[in-house]
Biotite code that builds the C-alpha atoms (Angstrom):
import biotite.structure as struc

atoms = struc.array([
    struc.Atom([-0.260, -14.653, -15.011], chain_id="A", res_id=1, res_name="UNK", atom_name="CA", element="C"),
    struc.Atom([0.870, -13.918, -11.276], chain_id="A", res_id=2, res_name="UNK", atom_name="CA", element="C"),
    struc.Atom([-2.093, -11.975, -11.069], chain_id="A", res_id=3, res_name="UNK", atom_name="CA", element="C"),
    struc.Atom([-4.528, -14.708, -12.391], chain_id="A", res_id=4, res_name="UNK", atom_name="CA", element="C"),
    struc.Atom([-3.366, -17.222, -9.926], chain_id="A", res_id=5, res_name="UNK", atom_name="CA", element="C"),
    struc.Atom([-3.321, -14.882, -7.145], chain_id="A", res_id=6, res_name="UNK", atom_name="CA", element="C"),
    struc.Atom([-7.569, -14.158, -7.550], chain_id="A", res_id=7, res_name="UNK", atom_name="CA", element="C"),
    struc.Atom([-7.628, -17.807, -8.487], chain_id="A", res_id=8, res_name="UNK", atom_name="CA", element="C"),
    struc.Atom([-6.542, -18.591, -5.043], chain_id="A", res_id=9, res_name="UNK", atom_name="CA", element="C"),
    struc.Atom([-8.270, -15.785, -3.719], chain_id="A", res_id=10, res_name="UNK", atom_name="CA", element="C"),
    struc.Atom([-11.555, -17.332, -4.809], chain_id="A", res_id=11, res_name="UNK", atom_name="CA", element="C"),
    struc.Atom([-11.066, -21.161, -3.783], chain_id="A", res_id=12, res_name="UNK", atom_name="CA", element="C"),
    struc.Atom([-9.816, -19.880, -0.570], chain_id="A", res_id=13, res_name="UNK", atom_name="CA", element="C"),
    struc.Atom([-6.862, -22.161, -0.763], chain_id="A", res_id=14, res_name="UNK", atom_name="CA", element="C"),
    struc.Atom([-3.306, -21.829, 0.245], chain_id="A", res_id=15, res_name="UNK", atom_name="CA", element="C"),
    struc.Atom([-0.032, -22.383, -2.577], chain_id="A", res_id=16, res_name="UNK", atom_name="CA", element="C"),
    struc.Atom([2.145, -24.936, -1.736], chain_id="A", res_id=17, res_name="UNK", atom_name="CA", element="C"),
    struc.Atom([4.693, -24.268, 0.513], chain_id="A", res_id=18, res_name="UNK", atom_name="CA", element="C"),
    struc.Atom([3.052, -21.024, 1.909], chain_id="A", res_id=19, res_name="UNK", atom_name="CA", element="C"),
    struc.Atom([1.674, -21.531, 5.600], chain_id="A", res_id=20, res_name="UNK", atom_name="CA", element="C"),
    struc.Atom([-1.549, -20.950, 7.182], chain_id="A", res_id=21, res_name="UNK", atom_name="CA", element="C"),
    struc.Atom([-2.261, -18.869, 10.047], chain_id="A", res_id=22, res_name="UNK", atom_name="CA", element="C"),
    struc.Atom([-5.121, -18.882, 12.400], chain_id="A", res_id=23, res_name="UNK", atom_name="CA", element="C"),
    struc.Atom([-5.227, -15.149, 13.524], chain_id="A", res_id=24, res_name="UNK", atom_name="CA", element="C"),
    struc.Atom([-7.809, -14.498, 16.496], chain_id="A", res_id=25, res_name="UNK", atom_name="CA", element="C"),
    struc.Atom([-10.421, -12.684, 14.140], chain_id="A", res_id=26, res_name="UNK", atom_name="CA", element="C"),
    struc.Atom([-12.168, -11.441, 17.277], chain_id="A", res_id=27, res_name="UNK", atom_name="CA", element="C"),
    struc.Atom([-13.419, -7.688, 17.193], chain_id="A", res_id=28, res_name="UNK", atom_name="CA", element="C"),
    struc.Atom([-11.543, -5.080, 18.896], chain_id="A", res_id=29, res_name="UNK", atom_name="CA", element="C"),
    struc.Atom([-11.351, -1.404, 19.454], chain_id="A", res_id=30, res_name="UNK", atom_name="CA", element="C"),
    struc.Atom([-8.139, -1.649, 16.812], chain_id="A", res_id=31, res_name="UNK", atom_name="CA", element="C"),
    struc.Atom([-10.582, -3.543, 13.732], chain_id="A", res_id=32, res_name="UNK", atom_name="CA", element="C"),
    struc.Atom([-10.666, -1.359, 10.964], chain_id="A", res_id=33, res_name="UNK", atom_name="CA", element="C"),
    struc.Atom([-14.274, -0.183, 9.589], chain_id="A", res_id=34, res_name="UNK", atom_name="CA", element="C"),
    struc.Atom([-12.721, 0.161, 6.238], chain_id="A", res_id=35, res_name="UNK", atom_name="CA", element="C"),
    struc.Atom([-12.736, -3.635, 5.210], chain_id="A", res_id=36, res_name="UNK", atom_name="CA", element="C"),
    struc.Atom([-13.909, -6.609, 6.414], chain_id="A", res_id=37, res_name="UNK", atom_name="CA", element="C"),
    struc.Atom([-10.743, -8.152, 8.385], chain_id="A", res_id=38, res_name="UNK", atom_name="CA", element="C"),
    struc.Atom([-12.164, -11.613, 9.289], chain_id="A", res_id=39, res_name="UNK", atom_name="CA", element="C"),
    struc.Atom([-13.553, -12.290, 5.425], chain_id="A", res_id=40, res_name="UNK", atom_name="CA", element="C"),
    struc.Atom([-10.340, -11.001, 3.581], chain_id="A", res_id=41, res_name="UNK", atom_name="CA", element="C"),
    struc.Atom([-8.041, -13.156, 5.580], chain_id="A", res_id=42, res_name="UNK", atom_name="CA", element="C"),
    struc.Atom([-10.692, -16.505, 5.136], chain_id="A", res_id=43, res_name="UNK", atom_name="CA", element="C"),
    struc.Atom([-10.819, -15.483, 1.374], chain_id="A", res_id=44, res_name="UNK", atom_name="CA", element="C"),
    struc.Atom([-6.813, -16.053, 1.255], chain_id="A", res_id=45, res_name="UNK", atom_name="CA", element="C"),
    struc.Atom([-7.404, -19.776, 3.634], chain_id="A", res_id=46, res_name="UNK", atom_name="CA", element="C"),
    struc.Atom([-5.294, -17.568, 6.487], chain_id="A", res_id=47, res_name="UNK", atom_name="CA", element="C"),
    struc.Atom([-2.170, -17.550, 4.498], chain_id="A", res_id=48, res_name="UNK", atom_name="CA", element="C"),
    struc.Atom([-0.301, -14.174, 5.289], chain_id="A", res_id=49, res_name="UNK", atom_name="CA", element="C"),
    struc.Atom([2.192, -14.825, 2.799], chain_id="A", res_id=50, res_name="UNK", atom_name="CA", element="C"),
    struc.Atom([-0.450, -14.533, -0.458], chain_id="A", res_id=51, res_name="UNK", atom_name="CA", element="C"),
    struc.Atom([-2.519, -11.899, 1.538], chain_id="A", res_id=52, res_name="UNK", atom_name="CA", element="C"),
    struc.Atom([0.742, -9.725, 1.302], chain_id="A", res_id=53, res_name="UNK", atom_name="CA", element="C"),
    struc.Atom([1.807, -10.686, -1.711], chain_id="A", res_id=54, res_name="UNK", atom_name="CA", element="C"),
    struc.Atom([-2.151, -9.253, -3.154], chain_id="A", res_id=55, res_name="UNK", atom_name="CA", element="C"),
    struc.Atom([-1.874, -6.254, -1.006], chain_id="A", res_id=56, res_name="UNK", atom_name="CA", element="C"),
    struc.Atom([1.293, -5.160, -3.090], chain_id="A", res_id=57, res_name="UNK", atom_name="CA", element="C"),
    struc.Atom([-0.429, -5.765, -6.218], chain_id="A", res_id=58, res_name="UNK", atom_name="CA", element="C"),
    struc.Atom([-3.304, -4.215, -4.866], chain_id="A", res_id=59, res_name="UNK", atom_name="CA", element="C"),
    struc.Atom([-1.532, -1.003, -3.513], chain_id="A", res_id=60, res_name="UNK", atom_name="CA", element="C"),
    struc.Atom([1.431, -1.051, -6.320], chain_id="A", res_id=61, res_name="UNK", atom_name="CA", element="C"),
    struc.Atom([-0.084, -2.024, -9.315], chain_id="A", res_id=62, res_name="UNK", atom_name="CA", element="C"),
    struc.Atom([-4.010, -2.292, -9.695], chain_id="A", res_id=63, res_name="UNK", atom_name="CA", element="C"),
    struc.Atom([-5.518, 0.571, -8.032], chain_id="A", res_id=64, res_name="UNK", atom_name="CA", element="C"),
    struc.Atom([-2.903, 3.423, -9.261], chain_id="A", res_id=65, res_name="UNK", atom_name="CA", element="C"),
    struc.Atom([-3.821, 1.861, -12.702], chain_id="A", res_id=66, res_name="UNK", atom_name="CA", element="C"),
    struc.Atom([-7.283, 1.759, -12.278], chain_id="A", res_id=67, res_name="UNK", atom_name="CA", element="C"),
    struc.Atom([-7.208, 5.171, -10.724], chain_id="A", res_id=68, res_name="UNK", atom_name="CA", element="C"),
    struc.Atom([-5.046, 6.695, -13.485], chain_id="A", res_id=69, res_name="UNK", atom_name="CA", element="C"),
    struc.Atom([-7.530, 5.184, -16.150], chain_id="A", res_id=70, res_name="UNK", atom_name="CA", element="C"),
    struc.Atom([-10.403, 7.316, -14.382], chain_id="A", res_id=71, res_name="UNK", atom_name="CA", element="C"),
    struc.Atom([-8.378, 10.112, -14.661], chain_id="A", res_id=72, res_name="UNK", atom_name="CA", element="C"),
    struc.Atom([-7.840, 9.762, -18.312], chain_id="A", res_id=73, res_name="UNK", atom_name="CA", element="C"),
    struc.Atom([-11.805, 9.030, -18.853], chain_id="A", res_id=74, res_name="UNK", atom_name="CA", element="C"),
    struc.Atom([-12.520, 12.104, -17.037], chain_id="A", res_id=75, res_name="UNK", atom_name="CA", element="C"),
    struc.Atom([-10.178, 14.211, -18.595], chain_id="A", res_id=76, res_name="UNK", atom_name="CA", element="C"),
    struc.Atom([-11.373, 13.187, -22.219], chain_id="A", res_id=77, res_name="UNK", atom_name="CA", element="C"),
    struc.Atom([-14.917, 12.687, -21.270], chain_id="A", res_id=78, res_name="UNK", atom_name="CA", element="C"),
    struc.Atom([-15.089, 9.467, -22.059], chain_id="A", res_id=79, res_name="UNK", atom_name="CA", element="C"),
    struc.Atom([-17.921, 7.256, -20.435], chain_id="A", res_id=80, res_name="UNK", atom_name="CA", element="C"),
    struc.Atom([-16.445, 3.807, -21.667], chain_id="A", res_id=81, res_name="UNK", atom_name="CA", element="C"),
    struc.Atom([-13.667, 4.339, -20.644], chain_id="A", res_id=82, res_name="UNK", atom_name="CA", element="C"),
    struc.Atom([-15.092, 5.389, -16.788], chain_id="A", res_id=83, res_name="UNK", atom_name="CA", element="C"),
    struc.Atom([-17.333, 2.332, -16.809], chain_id="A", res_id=84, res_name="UNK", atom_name="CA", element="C"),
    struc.Atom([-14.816, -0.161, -17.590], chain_id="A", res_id=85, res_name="UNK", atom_name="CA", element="C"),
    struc.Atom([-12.158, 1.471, -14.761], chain_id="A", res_id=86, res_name="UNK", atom_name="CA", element="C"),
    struc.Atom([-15.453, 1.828, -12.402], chain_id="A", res_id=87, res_name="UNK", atom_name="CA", element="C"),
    struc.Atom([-16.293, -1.633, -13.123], chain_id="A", res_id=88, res_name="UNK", atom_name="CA", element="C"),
    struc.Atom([-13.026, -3.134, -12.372], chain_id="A", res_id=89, res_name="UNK", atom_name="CA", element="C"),
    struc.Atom([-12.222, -1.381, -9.245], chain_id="A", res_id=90, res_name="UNK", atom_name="CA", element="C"),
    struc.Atom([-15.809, -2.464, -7.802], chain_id="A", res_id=91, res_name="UNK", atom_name="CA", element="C"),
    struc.Atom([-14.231, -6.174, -8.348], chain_id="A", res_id=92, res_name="UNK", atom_name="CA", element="C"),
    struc.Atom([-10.915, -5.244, -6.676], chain_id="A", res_id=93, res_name="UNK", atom_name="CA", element="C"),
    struc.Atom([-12.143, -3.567, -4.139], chain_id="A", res_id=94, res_name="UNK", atom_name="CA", element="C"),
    struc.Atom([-15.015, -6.342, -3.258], chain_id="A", res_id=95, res_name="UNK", atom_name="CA", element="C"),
    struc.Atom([-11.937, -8.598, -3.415], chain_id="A", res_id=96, res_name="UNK", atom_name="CA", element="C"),
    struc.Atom([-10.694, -6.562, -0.552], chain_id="A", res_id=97, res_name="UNK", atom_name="CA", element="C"),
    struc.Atom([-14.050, -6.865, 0.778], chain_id="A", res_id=98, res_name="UNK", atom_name="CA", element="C"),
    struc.Atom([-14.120, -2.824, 1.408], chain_id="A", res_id=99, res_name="UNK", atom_name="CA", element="C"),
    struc.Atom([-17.557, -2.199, 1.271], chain_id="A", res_id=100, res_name="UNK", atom_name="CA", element="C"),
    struc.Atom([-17.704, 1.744, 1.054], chain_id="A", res_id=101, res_name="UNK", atom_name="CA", element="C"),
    struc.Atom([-14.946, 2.030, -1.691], chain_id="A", res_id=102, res_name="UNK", atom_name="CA", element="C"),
    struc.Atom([-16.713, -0.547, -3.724], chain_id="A", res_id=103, res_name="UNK", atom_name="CA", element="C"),
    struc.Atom([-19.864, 1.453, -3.370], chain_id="A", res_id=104, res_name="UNK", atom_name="CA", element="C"),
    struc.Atom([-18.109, 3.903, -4.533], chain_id="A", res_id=105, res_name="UNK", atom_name="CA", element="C"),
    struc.Atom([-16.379, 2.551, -7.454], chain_id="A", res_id=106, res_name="UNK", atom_name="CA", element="C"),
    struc.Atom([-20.247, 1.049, -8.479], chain_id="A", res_id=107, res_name="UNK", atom_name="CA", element="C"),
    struc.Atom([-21.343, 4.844, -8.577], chain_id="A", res_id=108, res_name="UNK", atom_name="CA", element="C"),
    struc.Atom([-18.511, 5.937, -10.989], chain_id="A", res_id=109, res_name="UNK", atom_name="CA", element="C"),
    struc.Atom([-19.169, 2.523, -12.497], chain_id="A", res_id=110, res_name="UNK", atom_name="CA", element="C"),
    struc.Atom([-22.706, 3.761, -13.099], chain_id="A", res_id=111, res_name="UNK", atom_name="CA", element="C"),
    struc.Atom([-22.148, 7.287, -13.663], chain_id="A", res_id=112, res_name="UNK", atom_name="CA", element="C"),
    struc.Atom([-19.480, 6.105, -16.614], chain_id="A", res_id=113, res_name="UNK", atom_name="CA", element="C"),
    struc.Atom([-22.265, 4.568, -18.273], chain_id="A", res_id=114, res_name="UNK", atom_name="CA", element="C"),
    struc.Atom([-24.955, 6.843, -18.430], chain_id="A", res_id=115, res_name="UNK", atom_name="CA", element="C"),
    struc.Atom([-22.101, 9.501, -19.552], chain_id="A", res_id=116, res_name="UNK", atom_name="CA", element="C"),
    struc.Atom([-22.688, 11.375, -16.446], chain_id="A", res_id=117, res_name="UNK", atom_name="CA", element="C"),
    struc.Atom([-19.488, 13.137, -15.904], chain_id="A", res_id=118, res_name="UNK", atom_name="CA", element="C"),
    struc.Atom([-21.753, 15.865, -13.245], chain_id="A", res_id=119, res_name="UNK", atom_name="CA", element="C"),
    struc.Atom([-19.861, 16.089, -9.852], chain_id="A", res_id=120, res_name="UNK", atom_name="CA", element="C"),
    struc.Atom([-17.917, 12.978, -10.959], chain_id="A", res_id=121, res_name="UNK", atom_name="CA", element="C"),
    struc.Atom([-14.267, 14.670, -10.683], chain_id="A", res_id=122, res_name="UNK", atom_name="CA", element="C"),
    struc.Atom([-15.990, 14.584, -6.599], chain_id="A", res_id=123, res_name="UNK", atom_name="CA", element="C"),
    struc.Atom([-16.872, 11.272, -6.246], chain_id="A", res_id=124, res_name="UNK", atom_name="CA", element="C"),
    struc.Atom([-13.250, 9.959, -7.733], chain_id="A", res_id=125, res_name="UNK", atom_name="CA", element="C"),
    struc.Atom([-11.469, 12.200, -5.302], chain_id="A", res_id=126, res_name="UNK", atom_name="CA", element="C"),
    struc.Atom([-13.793, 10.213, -2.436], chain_id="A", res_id=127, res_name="UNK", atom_name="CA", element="C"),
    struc.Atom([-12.569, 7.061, -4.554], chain_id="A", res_id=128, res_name="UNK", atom_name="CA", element="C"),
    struc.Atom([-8.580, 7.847, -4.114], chain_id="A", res_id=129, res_name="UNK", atom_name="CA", element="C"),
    struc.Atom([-9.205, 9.154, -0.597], chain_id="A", res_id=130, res_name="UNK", atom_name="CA", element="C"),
    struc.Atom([-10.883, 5.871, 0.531], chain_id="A", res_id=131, res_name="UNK", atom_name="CA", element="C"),
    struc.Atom([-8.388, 3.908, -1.531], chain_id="A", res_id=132, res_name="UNK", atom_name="CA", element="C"),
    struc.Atom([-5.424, 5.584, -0.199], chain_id="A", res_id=133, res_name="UNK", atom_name="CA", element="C"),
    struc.Atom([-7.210, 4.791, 3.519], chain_id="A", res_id=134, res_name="UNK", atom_name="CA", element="C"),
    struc.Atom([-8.047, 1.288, 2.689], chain_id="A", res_id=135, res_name="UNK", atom_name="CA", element="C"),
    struc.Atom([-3.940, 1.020, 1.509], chain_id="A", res_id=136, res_name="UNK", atom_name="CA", element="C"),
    struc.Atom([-2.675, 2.466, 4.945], chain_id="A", res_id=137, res_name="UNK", atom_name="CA", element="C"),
    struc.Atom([-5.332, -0.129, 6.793], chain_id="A", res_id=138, res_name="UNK", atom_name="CA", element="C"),
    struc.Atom([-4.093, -2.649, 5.439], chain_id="A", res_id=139, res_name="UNK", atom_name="CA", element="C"),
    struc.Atom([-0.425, -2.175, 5.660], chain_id="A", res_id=140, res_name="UNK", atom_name="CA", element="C"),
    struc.Atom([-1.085, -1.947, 9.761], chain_id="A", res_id=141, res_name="UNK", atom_name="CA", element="C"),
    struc.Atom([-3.816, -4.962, 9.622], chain_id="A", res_id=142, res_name="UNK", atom_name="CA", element="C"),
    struc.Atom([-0.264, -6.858, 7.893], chain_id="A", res_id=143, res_name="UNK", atom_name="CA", element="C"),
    struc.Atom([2.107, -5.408, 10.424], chain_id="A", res_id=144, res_name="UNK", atom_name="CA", element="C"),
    struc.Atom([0.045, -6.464, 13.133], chain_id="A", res_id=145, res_name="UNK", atom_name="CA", element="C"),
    struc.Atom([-0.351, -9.651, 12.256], chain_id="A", res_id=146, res_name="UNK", atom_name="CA", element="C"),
    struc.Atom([2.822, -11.114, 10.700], chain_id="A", res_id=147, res_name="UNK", atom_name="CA", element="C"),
    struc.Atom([5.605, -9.227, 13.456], chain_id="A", res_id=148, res_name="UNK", atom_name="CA", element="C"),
])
């Protein structure tokens, strides 16, 4: 339910009650990270800090170890479906995040889960978790930064 909400706010770009807006200069500098887009994730949340944390955690916490674990399991049984449908949702959490390369990536396995190509694909998901577990540390900083 929290979860619902949270990408229902996400996409209308609005703020709950009782959370505040911030206006952030979004302006590029040599401390931007390359791994998502900074200025379009904050807009995406209406500047609110306060939600943008709160879907970081369930980001970092809770959707992407599940995800990750669930293309582990597919892998391990060779089971296509099962890739495709962990592939597929972690190229919609990830283009939440608006992290380009990791949703590239997640639309390969995606792709790869439904042909039933399981060739090099124990690669590719280790490029997955590696990007992921980047995109997690980025984002933790991009917070700190912006909310001490």
């Amino acid at each position: 339910m929290v979860e619902s909400k949270l990408v229902e706010l996400v996409v209308a770009g609005s703020s709950p009650v009782g959370h505040p807006t911030f206006n952030f200069p979004m302006n590029l500098t040599e401390n931007q990270s390359t791994t998502f887009d900074e200025a379009a994730l904050f807009k995406s949340v209406g500047r609110d800090v306060h939600l943008l944390r709160d879907i970081v955690r369930l980001f970092s916490e809770t959707d992407s170890p599940r995800l990750i674990s669930m293309l582990h399991q597919g892998l391990e049984k060779r089971d296509g479906h099962v890739v495709y449908e962990a592939g597929h949702a972690l190229k919609g959490l990830f283009g939440e995040m608006r992290a380009a390369h990791a949703q590239s990536l997640a639309r390969l396995i995606e792709q790869r889960g439904q042909a039933k190509d399981f060739a090099g694909l124990d690669s590719l998901i280790l490029e997955l978790i590696a990007e992921t577990d980047h995109l997690k540390t980025e984002l933790k900083h991009y917070l700190t930064a912006h909310t001490s």
